[in-house]
MDAnalysis code that builds the backbone (N, CA, C; Angstrom):
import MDAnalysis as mda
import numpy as np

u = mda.Universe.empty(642, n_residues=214, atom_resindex=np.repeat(np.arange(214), 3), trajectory=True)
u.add_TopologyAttr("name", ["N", "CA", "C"] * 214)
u.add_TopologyAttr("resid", np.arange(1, 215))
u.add_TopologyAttr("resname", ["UNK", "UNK", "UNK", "UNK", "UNK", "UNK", "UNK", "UNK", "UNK", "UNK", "UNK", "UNK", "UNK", "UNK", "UNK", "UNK", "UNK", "UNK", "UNK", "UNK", "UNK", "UNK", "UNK", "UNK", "UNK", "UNK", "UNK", "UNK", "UNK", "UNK", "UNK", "UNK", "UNK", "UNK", "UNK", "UNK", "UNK", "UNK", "UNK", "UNK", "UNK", "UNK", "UNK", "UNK", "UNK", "UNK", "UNK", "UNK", "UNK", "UNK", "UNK", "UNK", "UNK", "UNK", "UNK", "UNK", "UNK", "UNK", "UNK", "UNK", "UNK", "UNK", "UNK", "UNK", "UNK", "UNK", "UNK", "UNK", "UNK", "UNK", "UNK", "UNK", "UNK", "UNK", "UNK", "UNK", "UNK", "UNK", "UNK", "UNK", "UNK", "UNK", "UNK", "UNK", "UNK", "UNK", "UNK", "UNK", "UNK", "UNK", "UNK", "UNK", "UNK", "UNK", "UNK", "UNK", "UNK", "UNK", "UNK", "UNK", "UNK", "UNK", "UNK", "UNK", "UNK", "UNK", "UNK", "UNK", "UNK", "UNK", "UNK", "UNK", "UNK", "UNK", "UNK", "UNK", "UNK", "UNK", "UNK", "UNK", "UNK", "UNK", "UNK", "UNK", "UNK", "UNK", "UNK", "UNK", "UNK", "UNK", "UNK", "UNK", "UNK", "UNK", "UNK", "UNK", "UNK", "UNK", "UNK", "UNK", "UNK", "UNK", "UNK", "UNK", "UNK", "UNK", "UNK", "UNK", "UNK", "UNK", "UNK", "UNK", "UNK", "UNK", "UNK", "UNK", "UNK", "UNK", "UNK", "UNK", "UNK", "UNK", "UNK", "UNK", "UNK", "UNK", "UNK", "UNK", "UNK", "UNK", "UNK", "UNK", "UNK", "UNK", "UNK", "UNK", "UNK", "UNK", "UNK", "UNK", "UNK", "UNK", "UNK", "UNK", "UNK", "UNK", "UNK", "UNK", "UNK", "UNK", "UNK", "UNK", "UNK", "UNK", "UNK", "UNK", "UNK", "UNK", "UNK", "UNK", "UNK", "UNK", "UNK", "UNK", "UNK", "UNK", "UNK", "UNK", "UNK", "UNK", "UNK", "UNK", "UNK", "UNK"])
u.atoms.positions = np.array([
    [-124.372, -61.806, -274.771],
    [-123.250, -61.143, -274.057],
    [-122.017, -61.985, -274.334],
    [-120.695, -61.367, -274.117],
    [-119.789, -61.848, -274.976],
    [-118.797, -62.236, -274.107],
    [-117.819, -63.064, -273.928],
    [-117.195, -63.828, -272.737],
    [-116.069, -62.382, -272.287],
    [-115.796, -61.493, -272.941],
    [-114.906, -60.569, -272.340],
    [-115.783, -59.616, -271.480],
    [-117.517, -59.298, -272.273],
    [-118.457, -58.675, -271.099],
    [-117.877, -59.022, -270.187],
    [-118.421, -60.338, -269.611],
    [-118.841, -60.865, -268.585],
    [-117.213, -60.936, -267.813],
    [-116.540, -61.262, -268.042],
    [-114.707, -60.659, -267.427],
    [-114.939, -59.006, -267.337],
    [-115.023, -58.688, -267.842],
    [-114.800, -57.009, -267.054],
    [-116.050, -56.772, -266.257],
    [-116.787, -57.728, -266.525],
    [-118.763, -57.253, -265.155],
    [-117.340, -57.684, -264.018],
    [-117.274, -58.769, -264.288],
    [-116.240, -59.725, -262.676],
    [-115.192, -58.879, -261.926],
    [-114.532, -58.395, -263.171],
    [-113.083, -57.333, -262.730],
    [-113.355, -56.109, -262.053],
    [-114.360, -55.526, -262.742],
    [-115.383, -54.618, -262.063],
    [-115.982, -54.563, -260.519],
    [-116.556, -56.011, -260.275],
    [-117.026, -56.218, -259.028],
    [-115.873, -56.185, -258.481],
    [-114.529, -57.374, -258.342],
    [-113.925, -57.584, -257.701],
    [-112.898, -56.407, -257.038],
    [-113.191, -55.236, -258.236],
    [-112.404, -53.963, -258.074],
    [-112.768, -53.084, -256.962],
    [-114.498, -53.158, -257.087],
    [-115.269, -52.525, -256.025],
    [-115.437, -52.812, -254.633],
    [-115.137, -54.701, -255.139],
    [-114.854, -55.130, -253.216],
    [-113.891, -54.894, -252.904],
    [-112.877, -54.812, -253.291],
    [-111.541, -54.491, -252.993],
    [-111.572, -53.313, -252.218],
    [-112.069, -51.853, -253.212],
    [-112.003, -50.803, -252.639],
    [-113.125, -50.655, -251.597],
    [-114.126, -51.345, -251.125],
    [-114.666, -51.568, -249.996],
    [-114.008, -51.953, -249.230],
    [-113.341, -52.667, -249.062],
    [-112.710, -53.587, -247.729],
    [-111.631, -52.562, -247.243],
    [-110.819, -52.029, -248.495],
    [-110.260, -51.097, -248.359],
    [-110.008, -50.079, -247.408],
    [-111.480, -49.317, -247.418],
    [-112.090, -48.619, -247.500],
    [-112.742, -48.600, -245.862],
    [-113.213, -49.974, -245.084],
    [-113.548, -50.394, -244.050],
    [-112.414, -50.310, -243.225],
    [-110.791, -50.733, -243.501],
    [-109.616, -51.243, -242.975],
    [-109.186, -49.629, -242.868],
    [-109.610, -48.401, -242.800],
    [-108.874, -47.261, -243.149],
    [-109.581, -46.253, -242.023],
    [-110.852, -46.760, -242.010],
    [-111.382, -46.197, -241.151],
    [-110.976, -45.917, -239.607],
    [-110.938, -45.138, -239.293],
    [-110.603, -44.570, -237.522],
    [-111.068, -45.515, -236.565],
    [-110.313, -46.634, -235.817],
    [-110.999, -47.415, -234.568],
    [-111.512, -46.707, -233.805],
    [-112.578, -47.565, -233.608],
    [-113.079, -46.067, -232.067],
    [-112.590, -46.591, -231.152],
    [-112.195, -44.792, -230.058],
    [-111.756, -44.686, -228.795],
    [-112.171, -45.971, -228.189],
    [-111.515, -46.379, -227.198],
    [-111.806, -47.042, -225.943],
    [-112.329, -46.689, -224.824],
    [-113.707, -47.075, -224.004],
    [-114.461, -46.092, -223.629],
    [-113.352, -46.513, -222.166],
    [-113.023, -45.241, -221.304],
    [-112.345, -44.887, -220.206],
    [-113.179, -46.164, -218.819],
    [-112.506, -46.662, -218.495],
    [-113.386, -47.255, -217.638],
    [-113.184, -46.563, -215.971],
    [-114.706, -46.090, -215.760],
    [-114.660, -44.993, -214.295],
    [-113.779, -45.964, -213.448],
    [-113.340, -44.892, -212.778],
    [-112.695, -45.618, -211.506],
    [-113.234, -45.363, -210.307],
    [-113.159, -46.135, -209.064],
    [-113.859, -45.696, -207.827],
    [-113.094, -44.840, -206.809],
    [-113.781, -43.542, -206.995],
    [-113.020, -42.758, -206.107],
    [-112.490, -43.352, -204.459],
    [-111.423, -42.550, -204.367],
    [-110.797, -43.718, -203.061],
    [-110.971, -42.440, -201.910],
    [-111.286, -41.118, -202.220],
    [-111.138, -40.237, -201.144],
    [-112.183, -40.975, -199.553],
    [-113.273, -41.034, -199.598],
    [-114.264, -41.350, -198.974],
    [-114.000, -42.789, -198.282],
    [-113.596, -43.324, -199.189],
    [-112.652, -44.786, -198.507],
    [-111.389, -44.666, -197.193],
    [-110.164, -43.642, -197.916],
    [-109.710, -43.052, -196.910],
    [-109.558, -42.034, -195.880],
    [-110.739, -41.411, -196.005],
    [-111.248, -40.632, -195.203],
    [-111.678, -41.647, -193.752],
    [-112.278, -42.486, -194.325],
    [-113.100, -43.588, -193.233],
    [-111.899, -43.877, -192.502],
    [-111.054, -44.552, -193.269],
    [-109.983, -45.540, -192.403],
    [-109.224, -44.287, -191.385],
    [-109.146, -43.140, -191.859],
    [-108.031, -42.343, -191.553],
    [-109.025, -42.069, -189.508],
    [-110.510, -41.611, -189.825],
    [-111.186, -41.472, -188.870],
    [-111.457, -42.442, -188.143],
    [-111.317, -44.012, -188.778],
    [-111.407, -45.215, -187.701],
    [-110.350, -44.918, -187.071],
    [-108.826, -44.998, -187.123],
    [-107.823, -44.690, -187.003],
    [-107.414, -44.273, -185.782],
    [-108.420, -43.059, -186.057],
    [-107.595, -41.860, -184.715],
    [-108.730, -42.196, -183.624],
    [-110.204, -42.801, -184.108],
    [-110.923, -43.146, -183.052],
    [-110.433, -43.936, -182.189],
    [-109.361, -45.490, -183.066],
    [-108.868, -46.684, -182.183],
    [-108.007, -45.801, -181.270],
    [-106.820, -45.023, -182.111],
    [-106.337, -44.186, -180.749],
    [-106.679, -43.663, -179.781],
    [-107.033, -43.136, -180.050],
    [-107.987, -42.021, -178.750],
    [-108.714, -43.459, -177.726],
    [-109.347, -44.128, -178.361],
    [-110.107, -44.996, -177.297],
    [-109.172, -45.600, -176.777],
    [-107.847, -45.898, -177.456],
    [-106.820, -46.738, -176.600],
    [-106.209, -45.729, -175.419],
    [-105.845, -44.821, -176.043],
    [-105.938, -43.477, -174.971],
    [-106.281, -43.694, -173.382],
    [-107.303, -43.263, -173.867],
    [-108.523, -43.601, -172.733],
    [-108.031, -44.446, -171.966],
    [-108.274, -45.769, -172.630],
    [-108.357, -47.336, -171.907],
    [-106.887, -47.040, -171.037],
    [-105.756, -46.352, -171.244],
    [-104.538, -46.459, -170.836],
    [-104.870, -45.680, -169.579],
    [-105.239, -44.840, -169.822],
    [-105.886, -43.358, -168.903],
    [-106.514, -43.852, -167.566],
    [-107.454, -44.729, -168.525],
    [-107.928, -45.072, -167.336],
    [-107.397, -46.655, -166.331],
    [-106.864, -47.227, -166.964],
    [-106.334, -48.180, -166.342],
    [-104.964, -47.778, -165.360],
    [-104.539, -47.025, -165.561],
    [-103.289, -46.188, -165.029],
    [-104.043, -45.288, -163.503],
    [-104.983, -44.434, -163.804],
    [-106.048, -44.301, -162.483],
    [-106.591, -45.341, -161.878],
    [-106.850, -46.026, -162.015],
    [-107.479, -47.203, -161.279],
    [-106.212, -48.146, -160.626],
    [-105.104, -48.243, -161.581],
    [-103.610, -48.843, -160.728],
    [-103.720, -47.703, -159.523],
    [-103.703, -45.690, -159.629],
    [-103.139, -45.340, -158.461],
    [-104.112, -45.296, -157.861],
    [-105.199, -45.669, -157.834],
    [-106.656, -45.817, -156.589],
    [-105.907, -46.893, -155.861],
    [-105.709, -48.060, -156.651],
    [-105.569, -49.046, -155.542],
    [-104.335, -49.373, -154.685],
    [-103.297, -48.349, -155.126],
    [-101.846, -47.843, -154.449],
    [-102.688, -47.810, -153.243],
    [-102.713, -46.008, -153.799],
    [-103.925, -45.335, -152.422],
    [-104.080, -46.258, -151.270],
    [-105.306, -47.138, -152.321],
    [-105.807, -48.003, -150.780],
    [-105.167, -48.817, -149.837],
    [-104.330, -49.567, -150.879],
    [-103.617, -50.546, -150.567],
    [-102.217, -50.492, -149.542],
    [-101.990, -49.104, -150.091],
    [-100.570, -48.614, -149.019],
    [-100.948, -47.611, -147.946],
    [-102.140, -47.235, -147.918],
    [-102.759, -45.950, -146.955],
    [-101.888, -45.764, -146.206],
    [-101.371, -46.421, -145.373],
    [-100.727, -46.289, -143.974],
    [-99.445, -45.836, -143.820],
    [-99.118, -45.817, -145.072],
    [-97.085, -45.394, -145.484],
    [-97.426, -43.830, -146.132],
    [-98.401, -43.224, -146.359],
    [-98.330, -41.923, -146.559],
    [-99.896, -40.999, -146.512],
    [-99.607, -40.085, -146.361],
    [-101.007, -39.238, -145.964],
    [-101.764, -39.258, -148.007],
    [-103.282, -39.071, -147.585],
    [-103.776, -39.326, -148.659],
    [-103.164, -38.066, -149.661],
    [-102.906, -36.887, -149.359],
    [-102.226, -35.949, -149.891],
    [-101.319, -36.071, -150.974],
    [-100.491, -37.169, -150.352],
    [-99.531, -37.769, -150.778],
    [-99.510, -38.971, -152.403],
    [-100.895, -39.503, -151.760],
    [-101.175, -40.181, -153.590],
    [-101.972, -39.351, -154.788],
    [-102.463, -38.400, -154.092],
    [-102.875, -37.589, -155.112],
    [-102.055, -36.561, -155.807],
    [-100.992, -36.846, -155.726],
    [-99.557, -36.191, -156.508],
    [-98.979, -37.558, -157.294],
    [-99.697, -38.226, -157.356],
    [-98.633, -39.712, -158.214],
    [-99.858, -39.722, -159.447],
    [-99.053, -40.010, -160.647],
    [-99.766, -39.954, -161.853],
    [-100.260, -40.957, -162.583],
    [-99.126, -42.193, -162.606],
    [-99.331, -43.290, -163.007],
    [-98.489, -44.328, -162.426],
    [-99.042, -45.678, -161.883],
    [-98.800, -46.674, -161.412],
    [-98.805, -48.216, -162.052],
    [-97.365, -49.033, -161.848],
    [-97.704, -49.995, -162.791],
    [-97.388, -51.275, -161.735],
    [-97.897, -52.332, -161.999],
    [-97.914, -53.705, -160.886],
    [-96.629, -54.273, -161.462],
    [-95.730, -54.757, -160.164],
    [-94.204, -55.590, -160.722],
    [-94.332, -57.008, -160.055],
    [-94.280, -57.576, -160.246],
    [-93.947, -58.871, -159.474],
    [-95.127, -59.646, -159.534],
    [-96.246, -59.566, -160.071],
    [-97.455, -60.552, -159.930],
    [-98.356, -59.259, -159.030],
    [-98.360, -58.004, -158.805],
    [-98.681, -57.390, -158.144],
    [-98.553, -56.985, -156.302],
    [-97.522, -57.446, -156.440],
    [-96.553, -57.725, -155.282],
    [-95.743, -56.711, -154.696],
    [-95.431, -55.678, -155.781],
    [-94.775, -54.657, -155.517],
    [-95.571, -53.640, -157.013],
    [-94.900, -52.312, -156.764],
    [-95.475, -51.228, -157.414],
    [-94.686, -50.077, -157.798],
    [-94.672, -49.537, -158.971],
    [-93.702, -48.796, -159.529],
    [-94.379, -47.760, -159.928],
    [-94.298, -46.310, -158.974],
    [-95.087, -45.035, -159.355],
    [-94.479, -43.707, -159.358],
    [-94.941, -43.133, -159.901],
    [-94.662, -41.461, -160.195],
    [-95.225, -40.120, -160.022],
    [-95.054, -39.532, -160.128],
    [-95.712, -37.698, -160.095],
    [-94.672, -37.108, -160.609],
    [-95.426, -35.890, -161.250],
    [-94.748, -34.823, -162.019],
    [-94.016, -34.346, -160.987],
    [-94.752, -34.324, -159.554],
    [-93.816, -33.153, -158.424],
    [-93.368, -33.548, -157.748],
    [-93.506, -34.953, -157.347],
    [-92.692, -36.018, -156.586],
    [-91.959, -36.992, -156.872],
    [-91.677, -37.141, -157.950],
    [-90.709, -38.590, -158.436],
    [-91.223, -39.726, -158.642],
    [-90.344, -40.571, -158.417],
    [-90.474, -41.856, -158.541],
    [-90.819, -42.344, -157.402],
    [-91.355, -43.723, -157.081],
    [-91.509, -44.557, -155.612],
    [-91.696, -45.969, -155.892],
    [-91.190, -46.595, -154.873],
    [-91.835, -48.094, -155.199],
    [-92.213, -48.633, -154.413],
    [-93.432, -49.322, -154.241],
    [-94.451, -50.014, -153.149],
    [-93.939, -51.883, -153.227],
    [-93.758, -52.014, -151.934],
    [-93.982, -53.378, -151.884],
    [-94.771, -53.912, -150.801],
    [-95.297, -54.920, -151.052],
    [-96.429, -55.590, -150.355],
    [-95.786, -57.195, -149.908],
    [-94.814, -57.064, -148.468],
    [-93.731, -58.032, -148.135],
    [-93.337, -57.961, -146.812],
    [-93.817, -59.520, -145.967],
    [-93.311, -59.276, -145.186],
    [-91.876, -59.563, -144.608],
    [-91.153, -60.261, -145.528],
    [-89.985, -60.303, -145.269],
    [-89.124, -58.633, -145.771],
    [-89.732, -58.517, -146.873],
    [-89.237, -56.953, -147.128],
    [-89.311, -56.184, -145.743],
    [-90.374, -55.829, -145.547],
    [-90.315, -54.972, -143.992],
    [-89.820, -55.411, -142.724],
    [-89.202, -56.752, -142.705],
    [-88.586, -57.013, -141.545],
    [-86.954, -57.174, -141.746],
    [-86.796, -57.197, -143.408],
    [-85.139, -56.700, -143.488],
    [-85.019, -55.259, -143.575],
    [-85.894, -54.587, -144.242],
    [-85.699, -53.278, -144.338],
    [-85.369, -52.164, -142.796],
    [-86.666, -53.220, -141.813],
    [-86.119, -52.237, -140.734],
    [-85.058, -52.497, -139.935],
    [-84.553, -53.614, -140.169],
    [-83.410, -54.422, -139.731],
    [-82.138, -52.759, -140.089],
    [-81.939, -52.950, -141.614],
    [-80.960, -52.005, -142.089],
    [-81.152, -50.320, -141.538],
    [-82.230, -50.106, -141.175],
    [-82.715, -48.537, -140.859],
    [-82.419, -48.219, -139.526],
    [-82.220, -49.460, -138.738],
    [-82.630, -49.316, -136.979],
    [-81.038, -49.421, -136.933],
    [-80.910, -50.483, -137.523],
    [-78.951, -50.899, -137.448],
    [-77.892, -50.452, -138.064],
    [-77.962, -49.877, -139.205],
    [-76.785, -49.439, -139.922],
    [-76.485, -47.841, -139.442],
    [-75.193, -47.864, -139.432],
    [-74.832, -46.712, -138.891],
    [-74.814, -45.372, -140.278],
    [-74.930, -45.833, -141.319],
    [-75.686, -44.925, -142.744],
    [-76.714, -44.545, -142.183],
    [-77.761, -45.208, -141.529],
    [-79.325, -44.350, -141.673],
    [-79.551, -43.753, -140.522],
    [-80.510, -42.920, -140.873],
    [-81.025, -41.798, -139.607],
    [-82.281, -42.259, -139.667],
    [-83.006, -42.217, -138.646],
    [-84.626, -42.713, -138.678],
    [-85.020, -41.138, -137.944],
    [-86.394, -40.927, -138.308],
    [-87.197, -39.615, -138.513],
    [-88.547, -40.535, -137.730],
    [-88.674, -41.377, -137.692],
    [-89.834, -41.837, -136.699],
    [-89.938, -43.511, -136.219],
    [-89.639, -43.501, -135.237],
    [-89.927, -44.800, -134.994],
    [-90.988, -45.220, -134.325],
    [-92.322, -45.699, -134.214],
    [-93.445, -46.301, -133.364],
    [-93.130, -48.015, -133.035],
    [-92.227, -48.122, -133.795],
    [-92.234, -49.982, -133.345],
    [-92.790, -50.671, -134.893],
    [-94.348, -50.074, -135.041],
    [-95.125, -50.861, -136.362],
    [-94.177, -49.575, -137.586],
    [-94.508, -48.859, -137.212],
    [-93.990, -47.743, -138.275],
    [-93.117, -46.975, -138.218],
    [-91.879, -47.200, -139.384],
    [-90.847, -46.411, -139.264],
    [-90.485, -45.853, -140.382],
    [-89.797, -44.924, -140.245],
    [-89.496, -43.784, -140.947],
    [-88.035, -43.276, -141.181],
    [-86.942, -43.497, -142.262],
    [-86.173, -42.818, -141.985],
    [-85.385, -42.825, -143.609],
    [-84.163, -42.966, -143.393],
    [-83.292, -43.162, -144.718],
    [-82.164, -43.745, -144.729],
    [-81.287, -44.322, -145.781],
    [-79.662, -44.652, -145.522],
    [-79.227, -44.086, -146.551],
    [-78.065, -43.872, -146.649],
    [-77.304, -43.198, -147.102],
    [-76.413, -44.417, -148.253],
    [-75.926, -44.078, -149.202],
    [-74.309, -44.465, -149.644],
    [-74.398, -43.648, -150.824],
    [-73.051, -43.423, -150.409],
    [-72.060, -42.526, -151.248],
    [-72.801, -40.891, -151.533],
    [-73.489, -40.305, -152.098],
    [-74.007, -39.089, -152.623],
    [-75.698, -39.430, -152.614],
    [-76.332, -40.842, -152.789],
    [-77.662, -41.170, -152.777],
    [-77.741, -41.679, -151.773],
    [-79.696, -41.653, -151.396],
    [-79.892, -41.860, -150.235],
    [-81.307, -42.666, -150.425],
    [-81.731, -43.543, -149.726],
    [-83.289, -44.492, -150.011],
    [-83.852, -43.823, -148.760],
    [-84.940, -42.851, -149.360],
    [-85.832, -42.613, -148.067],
    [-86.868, -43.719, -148.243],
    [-87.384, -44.190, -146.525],
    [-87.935, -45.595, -146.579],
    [-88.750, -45.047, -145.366],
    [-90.450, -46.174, -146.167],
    [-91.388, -45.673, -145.046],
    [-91.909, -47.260, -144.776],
    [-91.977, -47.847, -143.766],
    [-92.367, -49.119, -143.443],
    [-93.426, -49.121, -142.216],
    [-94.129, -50.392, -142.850],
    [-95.352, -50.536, -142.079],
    [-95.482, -51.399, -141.631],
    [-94.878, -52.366, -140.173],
    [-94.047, -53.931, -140.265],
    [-95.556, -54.128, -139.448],
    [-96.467, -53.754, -139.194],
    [-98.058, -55.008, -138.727],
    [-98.803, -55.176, -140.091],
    [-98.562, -54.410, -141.443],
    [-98.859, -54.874, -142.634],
    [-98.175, -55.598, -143.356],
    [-96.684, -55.650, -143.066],
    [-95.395, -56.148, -144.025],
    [-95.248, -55.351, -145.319],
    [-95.548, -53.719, -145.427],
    [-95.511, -52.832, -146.619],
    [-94.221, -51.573, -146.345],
    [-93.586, -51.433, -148.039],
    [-92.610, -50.917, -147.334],
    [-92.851, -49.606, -148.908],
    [-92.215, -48.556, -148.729],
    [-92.569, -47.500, -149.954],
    [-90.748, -46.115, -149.522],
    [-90.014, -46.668, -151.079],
    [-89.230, -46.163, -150.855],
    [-88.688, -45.242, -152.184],
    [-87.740, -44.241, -151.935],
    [-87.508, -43.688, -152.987],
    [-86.216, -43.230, -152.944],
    [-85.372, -43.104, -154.165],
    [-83.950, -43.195, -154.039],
    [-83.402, -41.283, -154.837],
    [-83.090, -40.649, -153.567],
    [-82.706, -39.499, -153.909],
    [-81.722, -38.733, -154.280],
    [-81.169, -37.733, -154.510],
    [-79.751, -37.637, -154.441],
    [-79.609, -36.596, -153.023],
    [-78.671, -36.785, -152.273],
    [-78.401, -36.107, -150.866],
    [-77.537, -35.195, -151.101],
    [-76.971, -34.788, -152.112],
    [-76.713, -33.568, -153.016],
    [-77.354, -32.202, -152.837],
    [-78.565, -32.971, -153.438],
    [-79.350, -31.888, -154.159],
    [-80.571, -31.444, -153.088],
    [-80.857, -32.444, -151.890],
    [-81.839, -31.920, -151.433],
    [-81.659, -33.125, -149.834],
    [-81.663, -32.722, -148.853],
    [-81.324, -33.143, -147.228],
    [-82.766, -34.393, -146.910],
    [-82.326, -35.397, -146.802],
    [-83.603, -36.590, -146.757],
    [-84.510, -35.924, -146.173],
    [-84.140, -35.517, -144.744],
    [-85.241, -35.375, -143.726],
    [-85.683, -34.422, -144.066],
    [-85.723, -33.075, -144.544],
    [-86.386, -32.324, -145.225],
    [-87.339, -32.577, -146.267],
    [-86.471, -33.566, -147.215],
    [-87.595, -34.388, -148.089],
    [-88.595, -35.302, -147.474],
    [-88.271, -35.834, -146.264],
    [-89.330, -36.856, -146.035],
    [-90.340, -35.792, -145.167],
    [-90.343, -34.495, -144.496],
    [-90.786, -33.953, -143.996],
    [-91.594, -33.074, -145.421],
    [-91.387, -32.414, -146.608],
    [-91.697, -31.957, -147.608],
    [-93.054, -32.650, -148.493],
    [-92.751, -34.131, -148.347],
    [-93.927, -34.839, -148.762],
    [-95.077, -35.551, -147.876],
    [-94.651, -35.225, -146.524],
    [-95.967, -35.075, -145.569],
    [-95.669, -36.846, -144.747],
    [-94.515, -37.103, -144.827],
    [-94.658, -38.461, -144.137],
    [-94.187, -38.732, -142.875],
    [-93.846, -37.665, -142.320],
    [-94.155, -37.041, -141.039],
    [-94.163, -35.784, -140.850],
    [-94.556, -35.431, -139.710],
    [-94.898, -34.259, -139.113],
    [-93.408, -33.334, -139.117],
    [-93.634, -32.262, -139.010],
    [-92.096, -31.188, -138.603],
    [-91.312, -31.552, -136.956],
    [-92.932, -31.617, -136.068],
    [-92.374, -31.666, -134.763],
    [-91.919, -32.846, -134.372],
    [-92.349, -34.184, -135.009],
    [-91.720, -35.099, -135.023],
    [-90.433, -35.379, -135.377],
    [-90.178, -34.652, -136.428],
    [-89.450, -34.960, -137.028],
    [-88.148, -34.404, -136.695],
    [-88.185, -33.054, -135.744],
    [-87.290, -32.173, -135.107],
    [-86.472, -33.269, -133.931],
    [-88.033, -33.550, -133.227],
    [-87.432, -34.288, -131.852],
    [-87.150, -35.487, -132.249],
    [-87.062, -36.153, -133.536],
    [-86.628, -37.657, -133.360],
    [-84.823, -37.048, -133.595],
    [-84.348, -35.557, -134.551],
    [-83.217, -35.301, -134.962],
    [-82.634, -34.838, -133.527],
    [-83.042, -34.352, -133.111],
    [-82.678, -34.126, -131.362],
    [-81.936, -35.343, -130.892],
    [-82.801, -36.412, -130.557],
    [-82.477, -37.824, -130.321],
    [-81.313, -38.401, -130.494],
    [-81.358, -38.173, -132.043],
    [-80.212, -39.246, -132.866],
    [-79.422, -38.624, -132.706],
    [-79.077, -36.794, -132.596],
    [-77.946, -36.432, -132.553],
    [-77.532, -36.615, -130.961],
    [-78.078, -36.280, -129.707],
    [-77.646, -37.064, -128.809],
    [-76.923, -38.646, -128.858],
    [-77.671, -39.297, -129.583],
    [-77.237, -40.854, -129.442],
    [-75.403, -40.712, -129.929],
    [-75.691, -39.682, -131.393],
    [-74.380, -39.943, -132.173],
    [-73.478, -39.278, -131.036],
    [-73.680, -38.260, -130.468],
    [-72.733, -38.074, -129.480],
    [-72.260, -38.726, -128.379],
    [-73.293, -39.664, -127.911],
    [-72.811, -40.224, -126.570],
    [-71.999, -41.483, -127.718],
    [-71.649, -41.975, -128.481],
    [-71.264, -43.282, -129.670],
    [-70.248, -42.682, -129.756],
    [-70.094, -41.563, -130.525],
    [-68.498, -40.984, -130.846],
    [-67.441, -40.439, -129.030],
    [-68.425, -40.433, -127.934],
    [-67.314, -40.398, -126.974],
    [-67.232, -41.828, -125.977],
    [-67.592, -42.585, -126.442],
    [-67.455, -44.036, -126.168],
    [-66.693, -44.677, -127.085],
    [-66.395, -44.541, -128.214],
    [-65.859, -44.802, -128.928],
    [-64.614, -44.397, -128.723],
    [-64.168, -43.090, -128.350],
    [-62.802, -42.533, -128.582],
    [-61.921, -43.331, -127.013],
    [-60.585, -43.184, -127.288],
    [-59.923, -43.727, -126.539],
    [-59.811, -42.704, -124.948],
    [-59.769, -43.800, -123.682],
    [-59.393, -42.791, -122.581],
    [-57.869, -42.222, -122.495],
    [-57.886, -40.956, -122.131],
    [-56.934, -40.292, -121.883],
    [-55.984, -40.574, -120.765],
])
């Protein structure tokens, strides 16, 4: 064999690897296989239903802690209003270290309880003495009435052998105390006639003692 054979056997091969490699480098990469992903529905489905469970149970817990504040109104103030009377209040919250009490009803308003005996011995101080208030019942331990300033009025129910006092601030506008304090059952009608009997006597014999002699 002759030295140019053997150069074109070589040129030959080297031609063929060439167009192999070629040939390899041309070819189509394969796809990239998709990597699954983890569906998230079922994930947030869960959280969405933990969710509204924590609500709802907080719900509750509010629900019921808010009933159990007006049970122990109830008990605690019995004597300042007929039981009638707390079963119209909706929710109750403790102020002062539980010292006093801040409550409501859809059909009765607002009120606030205090548990004081200096409260009930200034309060009846201002009810018995100020010439603003009208009292609707007096027993000595328990009194009943309102004061007045300007267009509002504090109807006030005190219980001075407990030191508890439960008052609420109205407008005298819109609706006559003693009617209101007679409306929510915290005294009687006939009481409440003959204590207005009373006071209007008193105010009369005051306004002609008052006026100058002729």
């Amino acid at each position: 064999m002759s030295f140019s054979t053997v150069r074109l056997s070589s040129a030959a091969l080297a031609v063929s690897a060439a167009m192999a490699l070629s040939a390899c480098s041309t070819q189509r990469a394969p796809e990239p296989t998709a990597t699954p992903t983890t569906p998230v529905t079922s994930s947030s489905a869960e959280e969405t239903t933990s969710s509204r469970a924590s609500s709802s149970e907080s719900a509750t817990t509010t629900q019921a802690e808010e009933e159990a504040a007006v049970e122990l109104v109830a008990e605690r103030f019995s004597t300042l209003a007929p039981p009638e009377f707390f079963e119209q209040l909706d929710t109750c919250v403790a102020v002062d270290v539980e010292s006093s009490f801040d409550c409501s009803g859809a059909d009765i308003g607002q009120f606030q309880f205090f548990d004081s005996d200096s409260k009930a011995a200034s309060t009846t101080q201002l009810l018995t003495e100020l010439r603003s208030s009208r009292i609707v019942e007096d027993t000595g331990e328990r009194v009943v009435g309102w004061s007045t300033l300007g267009t509002s009025a504090i109807i006030t129910v005190v219980d001075n052998s407990k030191g508890q006092v439960m008052q609420q601030l109205v407008s005298s506008d819109r609706e006559d105390p003693r009617e209101r304090i007679i409306k929510l059952g915290l005294v009687d009608e006939d009481s409440a006639a003959a204590t207005e009997t009373e006071t209007a006597t008193e105010t009369a014999q005051e306004t002609e003692q008052s006026e100058p002699a002729s």
